[in-house]
RODO-2510 file (C-alpha; in nm, 4 decimals, decimal comma):
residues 483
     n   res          X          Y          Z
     1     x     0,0000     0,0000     0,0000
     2     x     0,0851     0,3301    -0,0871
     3     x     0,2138     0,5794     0,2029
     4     x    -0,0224     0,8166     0,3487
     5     x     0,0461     1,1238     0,4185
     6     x    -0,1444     1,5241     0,4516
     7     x     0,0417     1,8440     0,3072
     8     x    -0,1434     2,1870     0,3999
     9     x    -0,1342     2,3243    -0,0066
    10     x    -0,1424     2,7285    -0,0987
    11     x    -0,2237     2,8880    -0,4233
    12     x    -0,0934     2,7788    -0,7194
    13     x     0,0138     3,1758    -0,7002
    14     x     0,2263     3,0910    -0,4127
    15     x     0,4051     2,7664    -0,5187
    16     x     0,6734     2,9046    -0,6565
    17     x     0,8251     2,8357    -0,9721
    18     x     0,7348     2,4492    -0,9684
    19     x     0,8001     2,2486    -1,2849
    20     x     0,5337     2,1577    -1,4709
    21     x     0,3943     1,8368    -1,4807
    22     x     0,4165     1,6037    -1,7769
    23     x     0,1486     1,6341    -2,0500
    24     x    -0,0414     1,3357    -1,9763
    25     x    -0,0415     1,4052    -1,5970
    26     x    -0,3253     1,5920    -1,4295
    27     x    -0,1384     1,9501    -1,3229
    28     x    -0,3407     1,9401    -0,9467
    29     x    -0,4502     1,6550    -0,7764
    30     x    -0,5109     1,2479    -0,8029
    31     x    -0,6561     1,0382    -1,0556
    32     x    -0,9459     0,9782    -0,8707
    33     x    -1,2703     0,8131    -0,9947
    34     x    -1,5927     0,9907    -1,0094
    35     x    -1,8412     0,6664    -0,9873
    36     x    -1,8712     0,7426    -0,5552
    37     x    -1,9886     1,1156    -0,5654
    38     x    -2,2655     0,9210    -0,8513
    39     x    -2,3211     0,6752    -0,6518
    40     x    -2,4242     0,8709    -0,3448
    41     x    -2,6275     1,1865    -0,5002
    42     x    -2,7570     1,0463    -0,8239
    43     x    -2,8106     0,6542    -0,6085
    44     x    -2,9776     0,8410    -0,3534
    45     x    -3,3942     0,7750    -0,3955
    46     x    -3,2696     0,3584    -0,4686
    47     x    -3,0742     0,4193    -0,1364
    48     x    -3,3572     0,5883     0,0361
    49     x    -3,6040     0,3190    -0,0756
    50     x    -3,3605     0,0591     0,0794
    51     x    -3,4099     0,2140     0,4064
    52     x    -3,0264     0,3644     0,3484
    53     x    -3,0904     0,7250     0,2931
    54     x    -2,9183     0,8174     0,6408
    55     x    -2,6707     0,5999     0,5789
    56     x    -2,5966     0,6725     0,2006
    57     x    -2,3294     0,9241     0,2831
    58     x    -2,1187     0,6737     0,4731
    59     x    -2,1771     0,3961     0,2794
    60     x    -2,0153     0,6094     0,0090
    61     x    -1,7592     0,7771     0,2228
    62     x    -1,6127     0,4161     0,2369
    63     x    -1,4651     0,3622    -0,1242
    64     x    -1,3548     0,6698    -0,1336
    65     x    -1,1673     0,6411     0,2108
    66     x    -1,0422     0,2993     0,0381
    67     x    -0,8949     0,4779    -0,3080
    68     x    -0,7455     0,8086    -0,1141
    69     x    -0,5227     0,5394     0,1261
    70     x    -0,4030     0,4212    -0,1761
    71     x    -0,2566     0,7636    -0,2814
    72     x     0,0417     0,9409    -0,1331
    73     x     0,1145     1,3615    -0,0943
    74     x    -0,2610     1,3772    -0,0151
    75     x    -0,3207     1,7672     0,0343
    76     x    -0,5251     1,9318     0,2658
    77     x    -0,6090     2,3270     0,2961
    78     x    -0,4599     2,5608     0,5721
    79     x    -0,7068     2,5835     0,8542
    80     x    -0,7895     2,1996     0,8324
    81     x    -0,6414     2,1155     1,1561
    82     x    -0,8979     2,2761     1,3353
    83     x    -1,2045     2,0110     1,1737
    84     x    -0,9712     1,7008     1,2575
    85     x    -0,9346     1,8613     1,5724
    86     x    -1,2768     1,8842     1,6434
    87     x    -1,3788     1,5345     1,5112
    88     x    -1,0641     1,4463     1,7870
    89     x    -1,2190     1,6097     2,0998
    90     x    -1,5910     1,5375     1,9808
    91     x    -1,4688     1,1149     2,0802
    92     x    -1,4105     1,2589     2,4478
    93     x    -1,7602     1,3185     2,5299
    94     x    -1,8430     0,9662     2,4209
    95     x    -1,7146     0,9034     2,7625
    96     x    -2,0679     1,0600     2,9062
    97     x    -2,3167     0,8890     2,7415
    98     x    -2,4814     0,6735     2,9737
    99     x    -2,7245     0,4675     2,7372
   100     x    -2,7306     0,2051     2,4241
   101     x    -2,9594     0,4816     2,2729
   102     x    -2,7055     0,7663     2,2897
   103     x    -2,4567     0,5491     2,1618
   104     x    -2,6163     0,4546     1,8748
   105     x    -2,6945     0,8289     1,8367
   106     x    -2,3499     0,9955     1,9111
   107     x    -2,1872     0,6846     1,6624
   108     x    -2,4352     0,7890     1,3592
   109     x    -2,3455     1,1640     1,4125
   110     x    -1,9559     1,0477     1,3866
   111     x    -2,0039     0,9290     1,0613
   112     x    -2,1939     1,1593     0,9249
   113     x    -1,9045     1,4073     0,9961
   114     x    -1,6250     1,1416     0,8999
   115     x    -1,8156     1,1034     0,5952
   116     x    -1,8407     1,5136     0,5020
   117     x    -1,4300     1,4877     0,5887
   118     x    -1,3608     1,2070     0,3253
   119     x    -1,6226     1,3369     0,0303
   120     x    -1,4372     1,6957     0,1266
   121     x    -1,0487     1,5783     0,0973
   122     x    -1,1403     1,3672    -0,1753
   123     x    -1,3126     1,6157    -0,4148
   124     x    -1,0242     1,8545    -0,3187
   125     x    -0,7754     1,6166    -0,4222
   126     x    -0,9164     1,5179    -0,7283
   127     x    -0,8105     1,6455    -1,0255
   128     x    -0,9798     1,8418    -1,2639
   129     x    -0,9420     1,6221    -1,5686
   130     x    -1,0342     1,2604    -1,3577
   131     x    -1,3145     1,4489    -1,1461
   132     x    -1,4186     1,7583    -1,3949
   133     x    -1,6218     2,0539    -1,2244
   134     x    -1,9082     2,0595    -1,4192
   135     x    -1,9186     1,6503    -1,3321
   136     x    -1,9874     1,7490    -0,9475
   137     x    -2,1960     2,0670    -1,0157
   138     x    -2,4279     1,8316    -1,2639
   139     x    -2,4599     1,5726    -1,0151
   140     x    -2,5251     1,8068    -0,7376
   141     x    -2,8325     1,9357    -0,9329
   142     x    -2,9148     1,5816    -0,9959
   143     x    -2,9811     1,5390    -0,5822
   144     x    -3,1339     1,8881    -0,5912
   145     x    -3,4370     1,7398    -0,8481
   146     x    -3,4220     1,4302    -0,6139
   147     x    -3,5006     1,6860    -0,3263
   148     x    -3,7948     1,8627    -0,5117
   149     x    -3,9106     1,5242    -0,6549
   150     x    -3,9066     1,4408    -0,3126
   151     x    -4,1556     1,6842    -0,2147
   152     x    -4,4347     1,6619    -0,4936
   153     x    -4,4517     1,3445    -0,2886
   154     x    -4,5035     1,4749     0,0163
   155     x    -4,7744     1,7156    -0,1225
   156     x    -4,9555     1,4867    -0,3686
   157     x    -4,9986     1,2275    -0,0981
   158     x    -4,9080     1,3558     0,2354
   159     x    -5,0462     1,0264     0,4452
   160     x    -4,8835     0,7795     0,2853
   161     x    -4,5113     0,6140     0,3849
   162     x    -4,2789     0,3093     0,3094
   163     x    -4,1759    -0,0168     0,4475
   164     x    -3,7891    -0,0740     0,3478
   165     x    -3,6295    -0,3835     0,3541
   166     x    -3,3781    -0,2105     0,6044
   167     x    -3,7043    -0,1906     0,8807
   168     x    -3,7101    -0,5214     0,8133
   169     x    -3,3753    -0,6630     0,8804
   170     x    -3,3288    -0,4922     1,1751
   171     x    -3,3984    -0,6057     1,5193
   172     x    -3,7065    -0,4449     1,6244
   173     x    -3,5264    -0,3377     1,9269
   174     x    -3,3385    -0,0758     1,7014
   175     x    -3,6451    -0,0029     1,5126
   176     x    -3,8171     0,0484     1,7733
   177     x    -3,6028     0,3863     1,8190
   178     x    -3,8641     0,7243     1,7125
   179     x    -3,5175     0,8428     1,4807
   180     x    -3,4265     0,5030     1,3379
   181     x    -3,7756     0,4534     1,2314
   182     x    -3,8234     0,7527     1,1070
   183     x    -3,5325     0,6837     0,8502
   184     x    -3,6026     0,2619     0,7871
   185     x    -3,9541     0,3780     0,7117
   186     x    -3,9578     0,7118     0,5659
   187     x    -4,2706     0,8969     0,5554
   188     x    -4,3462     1,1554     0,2775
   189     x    -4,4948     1,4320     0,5222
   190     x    -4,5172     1,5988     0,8157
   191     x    -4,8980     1,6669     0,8810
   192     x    -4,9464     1,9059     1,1839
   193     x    -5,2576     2,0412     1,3074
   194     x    -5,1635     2,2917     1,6731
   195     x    -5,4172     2,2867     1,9039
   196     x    -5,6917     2,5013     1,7710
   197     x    -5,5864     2,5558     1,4383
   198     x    -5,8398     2,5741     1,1783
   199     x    -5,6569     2,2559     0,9947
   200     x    -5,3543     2,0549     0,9441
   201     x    -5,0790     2,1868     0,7760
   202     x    -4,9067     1,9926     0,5421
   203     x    -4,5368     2,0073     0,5369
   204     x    -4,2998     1,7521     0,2953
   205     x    -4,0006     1,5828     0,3872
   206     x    -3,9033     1,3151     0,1493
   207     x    -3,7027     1,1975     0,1011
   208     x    -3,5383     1,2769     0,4437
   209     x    -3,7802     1,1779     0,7611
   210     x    -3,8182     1,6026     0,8724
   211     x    -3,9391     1,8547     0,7034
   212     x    -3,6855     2,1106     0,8529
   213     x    -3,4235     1,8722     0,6691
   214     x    -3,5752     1,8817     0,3425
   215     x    -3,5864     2,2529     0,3668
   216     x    -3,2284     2,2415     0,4289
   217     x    -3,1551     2,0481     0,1708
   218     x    -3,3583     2,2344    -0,0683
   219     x    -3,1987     2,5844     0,0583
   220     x    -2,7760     2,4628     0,0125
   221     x    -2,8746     2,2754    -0,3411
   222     x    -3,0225     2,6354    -0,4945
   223     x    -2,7338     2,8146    -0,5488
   224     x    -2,6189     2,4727    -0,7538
   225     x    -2,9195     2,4771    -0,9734
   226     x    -2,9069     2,8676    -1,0157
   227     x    -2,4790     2,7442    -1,1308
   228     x    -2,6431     2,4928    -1,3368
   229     x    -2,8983     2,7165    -1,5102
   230     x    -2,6408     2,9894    -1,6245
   231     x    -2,3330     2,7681    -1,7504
   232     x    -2,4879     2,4235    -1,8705
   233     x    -2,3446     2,3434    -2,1723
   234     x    -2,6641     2,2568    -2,3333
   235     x    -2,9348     2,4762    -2,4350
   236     x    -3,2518     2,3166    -2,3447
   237     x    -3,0889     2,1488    -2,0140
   238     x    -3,0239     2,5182    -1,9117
   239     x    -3,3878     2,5925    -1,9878
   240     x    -3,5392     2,3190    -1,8192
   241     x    -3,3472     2,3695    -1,4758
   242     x    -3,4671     2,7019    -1,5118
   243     x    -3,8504     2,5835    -1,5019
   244     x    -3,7955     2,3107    -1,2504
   245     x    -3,6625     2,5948    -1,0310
   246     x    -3,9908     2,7627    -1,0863
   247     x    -4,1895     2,4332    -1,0213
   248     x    -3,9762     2,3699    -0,7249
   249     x    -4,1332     2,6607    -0,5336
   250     x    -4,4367     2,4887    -0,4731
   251     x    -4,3009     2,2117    -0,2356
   252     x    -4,0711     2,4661    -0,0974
   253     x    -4,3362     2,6958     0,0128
   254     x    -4,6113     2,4290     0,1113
   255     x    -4,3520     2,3458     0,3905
   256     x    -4,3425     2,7071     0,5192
   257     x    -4,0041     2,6907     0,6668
   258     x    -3,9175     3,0178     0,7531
   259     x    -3,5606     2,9474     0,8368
   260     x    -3,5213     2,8214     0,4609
   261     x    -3,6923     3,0924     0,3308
   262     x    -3,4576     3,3535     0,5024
   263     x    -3,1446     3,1057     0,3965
   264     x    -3,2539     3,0831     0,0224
   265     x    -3,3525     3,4955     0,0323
   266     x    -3,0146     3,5989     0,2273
   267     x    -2,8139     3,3993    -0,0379
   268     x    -2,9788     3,4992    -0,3176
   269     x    -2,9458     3,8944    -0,2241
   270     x    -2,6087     3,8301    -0,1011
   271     x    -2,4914     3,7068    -0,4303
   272     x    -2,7279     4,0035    -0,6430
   273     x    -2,4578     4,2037    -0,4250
   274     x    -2,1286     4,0404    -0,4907
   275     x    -2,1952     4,0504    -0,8564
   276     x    -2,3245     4,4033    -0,8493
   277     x    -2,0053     4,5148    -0,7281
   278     x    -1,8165     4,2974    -0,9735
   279     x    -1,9980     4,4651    -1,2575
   280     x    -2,1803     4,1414    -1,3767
   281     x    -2,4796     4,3008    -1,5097
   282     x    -2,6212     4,0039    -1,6415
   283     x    -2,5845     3,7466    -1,3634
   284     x    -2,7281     4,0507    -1,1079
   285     x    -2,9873     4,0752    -1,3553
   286     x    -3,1073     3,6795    -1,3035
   287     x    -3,0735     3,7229    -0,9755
   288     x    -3,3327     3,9778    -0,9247
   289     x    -3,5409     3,7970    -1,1823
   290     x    -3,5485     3,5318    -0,9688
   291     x    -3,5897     3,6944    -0,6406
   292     x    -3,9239     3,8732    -0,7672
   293     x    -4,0110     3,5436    -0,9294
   294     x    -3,9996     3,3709    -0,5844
   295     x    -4,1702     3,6802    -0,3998
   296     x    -4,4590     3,6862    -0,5916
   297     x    -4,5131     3,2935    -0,5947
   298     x    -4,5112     3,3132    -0,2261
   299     x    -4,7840     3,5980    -0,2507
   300     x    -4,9978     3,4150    -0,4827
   301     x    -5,0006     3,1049    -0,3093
   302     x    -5,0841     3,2735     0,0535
   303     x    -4,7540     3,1245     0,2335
   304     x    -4,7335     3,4921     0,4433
   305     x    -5,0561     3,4285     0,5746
   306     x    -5,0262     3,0451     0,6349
   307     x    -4,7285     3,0879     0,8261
   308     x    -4,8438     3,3638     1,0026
   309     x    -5,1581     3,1433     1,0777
   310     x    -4,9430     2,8324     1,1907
   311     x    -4,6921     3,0743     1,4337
   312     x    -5,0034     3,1687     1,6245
   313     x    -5,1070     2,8427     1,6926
   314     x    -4,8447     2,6988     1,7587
   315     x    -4,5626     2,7533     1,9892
   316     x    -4,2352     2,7355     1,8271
   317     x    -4,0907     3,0616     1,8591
   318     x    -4,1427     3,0585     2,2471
   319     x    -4,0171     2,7172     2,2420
   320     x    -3,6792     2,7550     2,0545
   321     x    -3,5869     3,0675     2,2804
   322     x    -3,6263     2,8406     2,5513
   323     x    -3,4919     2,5355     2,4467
   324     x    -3,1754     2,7558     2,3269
   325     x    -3,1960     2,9066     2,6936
   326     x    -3,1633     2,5622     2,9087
   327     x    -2,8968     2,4403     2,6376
   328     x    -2,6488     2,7496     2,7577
   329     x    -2,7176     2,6635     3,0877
   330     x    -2,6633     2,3057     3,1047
   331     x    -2,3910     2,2973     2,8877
   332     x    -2,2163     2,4861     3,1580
   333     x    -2,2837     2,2062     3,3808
   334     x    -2,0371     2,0222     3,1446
   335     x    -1,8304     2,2761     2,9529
   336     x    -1,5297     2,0970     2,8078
   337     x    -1,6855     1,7898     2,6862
   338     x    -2,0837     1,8475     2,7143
   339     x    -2,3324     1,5297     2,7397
   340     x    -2,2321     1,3237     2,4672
   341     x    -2,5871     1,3722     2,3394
   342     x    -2,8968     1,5468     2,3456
   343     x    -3,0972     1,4760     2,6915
   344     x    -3,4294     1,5380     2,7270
   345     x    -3,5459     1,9155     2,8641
   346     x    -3,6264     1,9941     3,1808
   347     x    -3,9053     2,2171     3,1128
   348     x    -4,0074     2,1256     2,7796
   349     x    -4,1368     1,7804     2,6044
   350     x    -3,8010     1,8098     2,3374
   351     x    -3,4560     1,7160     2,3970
   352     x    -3,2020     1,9977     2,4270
   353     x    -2,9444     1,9915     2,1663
   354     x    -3,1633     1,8794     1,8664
   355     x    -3,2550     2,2411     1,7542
   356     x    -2,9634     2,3332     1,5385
   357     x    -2,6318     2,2459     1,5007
   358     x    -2,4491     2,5267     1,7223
   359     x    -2,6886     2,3776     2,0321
   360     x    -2,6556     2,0358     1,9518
   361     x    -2,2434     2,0703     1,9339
   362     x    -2,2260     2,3552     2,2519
   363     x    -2,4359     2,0628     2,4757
   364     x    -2,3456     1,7481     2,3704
   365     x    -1,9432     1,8357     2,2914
   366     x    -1,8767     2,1205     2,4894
   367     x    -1,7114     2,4383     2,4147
   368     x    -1,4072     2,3492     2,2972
   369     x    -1,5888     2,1491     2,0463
   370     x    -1,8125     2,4479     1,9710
   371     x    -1,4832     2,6785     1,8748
   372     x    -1,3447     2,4079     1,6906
   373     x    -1,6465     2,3576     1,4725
   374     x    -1,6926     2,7432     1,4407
   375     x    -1,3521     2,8629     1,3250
   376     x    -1,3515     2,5875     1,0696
   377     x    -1,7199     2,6648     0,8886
   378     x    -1,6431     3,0294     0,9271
   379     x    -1,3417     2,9957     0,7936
   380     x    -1,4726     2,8618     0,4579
   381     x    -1,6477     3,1635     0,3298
   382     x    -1,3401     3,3547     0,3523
   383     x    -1,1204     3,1463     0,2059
   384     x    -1,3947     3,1092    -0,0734
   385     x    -1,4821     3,4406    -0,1060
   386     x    -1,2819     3,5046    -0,4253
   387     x    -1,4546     3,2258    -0,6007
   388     x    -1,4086     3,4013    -0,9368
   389     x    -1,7071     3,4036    -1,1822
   390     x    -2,0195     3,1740    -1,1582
   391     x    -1,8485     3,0035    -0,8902
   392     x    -1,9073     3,2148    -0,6212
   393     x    -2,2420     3,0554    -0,6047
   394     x    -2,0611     2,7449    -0,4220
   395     x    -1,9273     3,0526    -0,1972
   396     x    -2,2827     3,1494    -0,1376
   397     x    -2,3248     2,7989     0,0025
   398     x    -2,1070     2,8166     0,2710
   399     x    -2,2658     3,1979     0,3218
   400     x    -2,5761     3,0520     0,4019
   401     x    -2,4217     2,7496     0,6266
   402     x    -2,2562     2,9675     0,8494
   403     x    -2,6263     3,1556     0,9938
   404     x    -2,8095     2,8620     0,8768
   405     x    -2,6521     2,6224     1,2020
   406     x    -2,8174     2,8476     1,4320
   407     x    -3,1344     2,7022     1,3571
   408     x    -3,0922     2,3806     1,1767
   409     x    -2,9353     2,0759     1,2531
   410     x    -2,6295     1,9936     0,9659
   411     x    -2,5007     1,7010     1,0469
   412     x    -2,6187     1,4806     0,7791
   413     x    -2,6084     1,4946     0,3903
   414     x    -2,6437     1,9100     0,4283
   415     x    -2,2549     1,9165     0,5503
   416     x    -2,1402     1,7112     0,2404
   417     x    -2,2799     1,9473     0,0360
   418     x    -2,1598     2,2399     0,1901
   419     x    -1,7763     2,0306     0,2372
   420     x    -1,8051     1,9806    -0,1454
   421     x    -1,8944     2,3216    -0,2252
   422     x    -1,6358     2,4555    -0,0528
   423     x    -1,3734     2,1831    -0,1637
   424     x    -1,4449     2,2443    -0,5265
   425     x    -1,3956     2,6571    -0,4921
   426     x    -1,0722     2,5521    -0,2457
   427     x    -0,9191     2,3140    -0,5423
   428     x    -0,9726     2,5942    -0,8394
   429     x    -0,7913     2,8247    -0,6172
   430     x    -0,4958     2,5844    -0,5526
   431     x    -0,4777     2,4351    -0,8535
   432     x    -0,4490     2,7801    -1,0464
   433     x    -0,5313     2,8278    -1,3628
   434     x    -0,5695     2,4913    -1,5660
   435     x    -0,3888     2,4867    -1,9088
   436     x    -0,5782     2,3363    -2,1597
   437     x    -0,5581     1,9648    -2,2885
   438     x    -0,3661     1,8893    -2,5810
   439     x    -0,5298     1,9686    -2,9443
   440     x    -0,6050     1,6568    -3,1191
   441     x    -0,5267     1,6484    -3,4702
   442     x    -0,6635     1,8751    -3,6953
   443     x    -0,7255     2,1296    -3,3924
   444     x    -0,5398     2,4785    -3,2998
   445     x    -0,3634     2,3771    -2,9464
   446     x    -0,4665     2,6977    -2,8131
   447     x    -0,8042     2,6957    -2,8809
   448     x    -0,9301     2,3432    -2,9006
   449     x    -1,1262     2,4278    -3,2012
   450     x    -1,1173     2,2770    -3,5362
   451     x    -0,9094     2,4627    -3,7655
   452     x    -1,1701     2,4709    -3,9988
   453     x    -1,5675     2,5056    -3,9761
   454     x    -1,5622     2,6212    -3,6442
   455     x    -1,6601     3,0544    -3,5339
   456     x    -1,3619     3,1623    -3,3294
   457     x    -1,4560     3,1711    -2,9651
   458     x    -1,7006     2,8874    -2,9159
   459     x    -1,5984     2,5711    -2,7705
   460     x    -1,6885     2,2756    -3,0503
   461     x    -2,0228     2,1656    -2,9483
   462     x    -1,9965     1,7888    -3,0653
   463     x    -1,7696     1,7496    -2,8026
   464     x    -2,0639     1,8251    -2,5690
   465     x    -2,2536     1,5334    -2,4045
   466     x    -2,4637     1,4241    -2,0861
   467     x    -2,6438     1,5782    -1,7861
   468     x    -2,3288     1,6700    -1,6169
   469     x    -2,1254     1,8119    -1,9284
   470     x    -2,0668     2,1834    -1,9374
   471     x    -1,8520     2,3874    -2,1949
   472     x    -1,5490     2,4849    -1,9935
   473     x    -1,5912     2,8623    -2,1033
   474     x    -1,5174     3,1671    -1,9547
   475     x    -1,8437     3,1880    -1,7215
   476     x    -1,6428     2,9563    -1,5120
   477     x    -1,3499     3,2037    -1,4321
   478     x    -1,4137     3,5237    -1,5959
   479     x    -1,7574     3,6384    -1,5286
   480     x    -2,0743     3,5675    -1,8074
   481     x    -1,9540     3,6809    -2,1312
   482     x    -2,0383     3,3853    -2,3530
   483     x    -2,4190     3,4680    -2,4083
***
């Protein structure tokens, strides 16, 4: 076996006057295989039908850990010591949980963060030729129309739910857990009716078992789709993104989330902002298209009033400032290494530390844990803020993670796609600019058109091909100049 080894990597800027590598040798980066990143977010519905869907991220974590041991001169960004740190001191408070229950909980939160670390070094790694970036942008969309699909379910038929053969190899013990059943036998809906409201509200979640996670979901995989919808390579797969963004607001607003709602509007305005200052006409253009598309959906359809209509019978806000209240509190019962877990509430019928991230770290980890996990997220929007072009929508991802864990849990599938959104934004910046591949015959080397037949300036469209093929034009790295 190969060695193993981590090397904190700059700027391609900064590297010095390195040789450069041989033709047929990627310039950043392994040879690493793309089939695991398909397997998890274009495999996921199979997976979630399996009863797998909370496990699909660790189940494909597990190849790739397999393929990056077998590399050496692995690379990792600066500021990474501070996640493996945290992952490091999170195993201390194992040493307070106190039941098989919290065990099984606190071991199914460790890999979902393992997981996020291995899709994040490996994407980072990759290199640009074996692992393309329109590849992982395509696919991302790919689990973004799984999302919305997802929940048409959950508002076409709101009642109904699955058996998976999962709920049925386990021992009914384990099922017998509210959270494991909830993901061995997924439900398409949350259906709440308060105590005297005038009737239930609907809410989707599939395919995830909460609706606060689909709304999560929904809210990081946007700025993908809006990256898709600009720079796809293809005409009519531009176009059709475009209307399944517009169809996709109907799900999204039935489950009148108000914390995705203020994640998808700060984003969205964020980014009008960024490429307002950068002169990008065009791209601020789409955005406010798009903003007073969503805005006057959300009239049309009522979701003001419904929300208003479910936060007064219902206690949530009251309840949150509470439950964030008694988390504070009893964390500093424990501050170094917290619970382990969340524990149920003193004063409420919830468990502390299971309404967002920052609460669930701060009680069941500690503060230390809390910093740790803190100055690593935070970190990632300013190292990613630069994200030239288009892709500072993957920079607007980690925007919108950084409030977004003050209110929602993102310990699942959410952090892999905010580690991969990141990652991808991290590599382009390392890697530098990438010089193009060598000119078949027939072709000018330094355009990688055909010498004949082909308008200067436009890559050569038979070479298109697929869902997840974009033209590697100058939208990527110079701003939106190709239309």
């Amino acid at each position: 076996m190969a060695a193993f080894s981590l090397m904190s990597a700059r700027p391609a800027s900064r590297r010095g006057s390195d040789a450069p590598p041989p033709i047929d040798e990627p310039a950043w980066g392994q040879v690493l295989p793309g089939w695991p990143l398909t397997f998890f977010f274009a495999g996921y519905p199979v997976l979630w039908v399996l009863g797998l869907g909370g496990f699909a991220a660790s189940l494909a974590a597990l190849p790739m850990l397999g393929l990056l041991l077998l590399r050496r001169g692995l690379r990792v960004p600066p500021g990474f010591g501070l996640w493996l740190l945290f992952l490091l001191w999170m195993t201390f408070s194992a040493t307070q949980l106190d039941t098989a229950g919290r065990m099984i909980g606190f071991v199914f939160r460790f890999m979902n963060y393992a997981a996020a670390t291995i899709f994040f070094v490996y994407v980072y790694n990759s290199s640009r030729r074996a692992l393309p970036l329109s590849r992982v942008i395509g696919l991302m969309v790919l689990f973004w129309i799984w999302v919305v699909a997802g929940g048409y379910l959950g508002v076409l038929l709101p009642n109904r739910s699955i058996s998976t053969p999962m709920q049925s190899l386990l021992p009914g013990s384990i099922v017998g857990n509210d959270y494991v059943k909830e993901l061995v036998h997924p439900k398409f809906a949350e259906v709440q009716r308060p105590w005297g409201a005038p009737r239930a509200y609907v809410r989707p979640s599939a395919p995830f078992a909460y609706t606060n996670t689909w709304g999560s979901h929904f809210a990081l995989l946007v700025p993908f789709a809006i990256l898709y919808m600009r720079t796809a390579a293809v005409r009519w797969r531009r176009q059709a993104v475009t209307i399944l963004l517009v169809v996709s607001l109907v799900p999204a607003f039935s489950t009148l989330n108000r914390g995705m709602f203020l994640a998808v509007g700060v984003g969205v305005v964020y980014a009008a902002v960024r490429f307002g200052f950068r002169g990008q006409v065009k791209w601020l253009a789409a955005v406010l298209v798009l903003l007073g598309i969503g805005l006057a959906t959300a009239s049309a359809l009522g979701v003001g009033q419904s929300i208003g209509s479910r936060t007064q019978y219902s206690s949530t806000n009251a309840g949150r400032e509470t439950i964030y209240r008694e988390a504070f509190e009893r964390t500093l019962e424990s501050p170094f290494i917290g619970f382990g877990a969340p524990r149920p509430s003193r004063v409420l019928n919830i468990s502390v530390g299971t309404q967002g991230q920052i609460w669930n770290i701060m009680f069941s980890f500690g503060f230390v844990a809390l910093i740790l996990f803190c100055g690593w997220l935070w970190s990632l929007p300013l190292r990613t803020r630069a994200a030239p072009g288009a892709l500072l929508w993957l920079h607007v991802v980690t925007v919108m993670a950084s409030f977004m864990i003050f209110y929602y849990g993102l310990d699942g599938s959410q952090l892999v796609v905010i580690f991969v959104a990141a990652a991808l934004v991290l590599r382009e910046a390392a890697a530098g600019p990438e010089a193009p591949p060598p000119a078949p015959p027939g072709r000018s080397r330094t355009t990688g058109l055909a010498r004949t037949g082909s308008a200067p300036g436009r890559p050569d469209a038979r070479g298109l091909s697929g869902w997840v093929r974009y033209a590697p034009g100058p939208t990527w790295s110079q701003g939106e100049e190709d239309e």
